[in-house]
N, C-alpha and C positions, 0 to 999 in steps of 0.2 A: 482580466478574468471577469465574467460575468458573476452575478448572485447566485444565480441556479448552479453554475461548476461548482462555485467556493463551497456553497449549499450543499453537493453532490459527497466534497472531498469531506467536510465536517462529520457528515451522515456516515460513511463509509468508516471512519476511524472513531464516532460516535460509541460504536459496537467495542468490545473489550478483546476478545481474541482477534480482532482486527487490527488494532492499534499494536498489539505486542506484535502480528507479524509484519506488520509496514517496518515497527523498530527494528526488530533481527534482520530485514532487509535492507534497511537503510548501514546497520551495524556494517551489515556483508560487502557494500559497496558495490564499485564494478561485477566482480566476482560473481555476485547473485547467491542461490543458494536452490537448492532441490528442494520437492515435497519432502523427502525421506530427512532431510537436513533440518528444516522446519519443524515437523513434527518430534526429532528428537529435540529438537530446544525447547518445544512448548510441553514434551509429555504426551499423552493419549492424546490422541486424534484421528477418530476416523478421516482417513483419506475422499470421500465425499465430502464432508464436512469441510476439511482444509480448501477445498477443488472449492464450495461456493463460497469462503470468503476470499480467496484470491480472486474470482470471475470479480467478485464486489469492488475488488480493489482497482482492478483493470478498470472496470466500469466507470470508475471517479479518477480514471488517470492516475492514478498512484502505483503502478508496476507497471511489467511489461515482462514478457516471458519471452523466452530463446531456445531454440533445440540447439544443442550441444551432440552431437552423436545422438547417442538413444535415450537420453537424459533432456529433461525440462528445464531450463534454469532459470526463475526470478529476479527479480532485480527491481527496486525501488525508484519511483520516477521523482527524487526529491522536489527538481524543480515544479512540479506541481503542487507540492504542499506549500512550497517557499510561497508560490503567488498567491492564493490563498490567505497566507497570514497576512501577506503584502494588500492584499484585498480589504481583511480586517482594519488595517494602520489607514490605511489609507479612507475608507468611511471614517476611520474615529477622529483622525484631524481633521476631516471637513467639517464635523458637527460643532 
């Protein structure tokens, strides 16, 4: 992993309602989990709102969405967070 991704993935979970829904996706596992699913674990959210921090999320590699039938389903790209910290270990043992 480069600095700019690692960069990309920090920035992206940087944000507070970002990070809670990376976690209830990560939570959800294969599975994934719907807007409507989402929104009732986190509480009010307008659905535009939820729609730009998932795009954020996508954009740092860390989801990935699926149609299911008529239904959206997210899903948490762990191994892209994993490499990222991998990224961090490994600058701090070279210093």
């Amino acid at each position: 992993m480069k600095a700019e991704e690692a960069a990309a993935v920090f920035n992206a979970l940087g944000q507070k309602s970002r990070l809670k829904i990376f976690k209830l996706m990560t939570k959800a596992g294969e599975q994934g989990l719907t807007p409507t699913q989402i929104i009732e674990s986190l509480g009010e959210m307008p659905r535009n709102t939820l729609s730009f921090h998932l795009n954020a999320l996508a954009q740092a590699g860390l989801c990935v969405s699926e149609r299911l039938g008529r239904q959206i389903i997210y899903k948490a790209k762990d191994k892209t967070f994993k490499k990222a910290v991998k990224f961090l270990q490994k600058d701090a043992e070279s210093e």
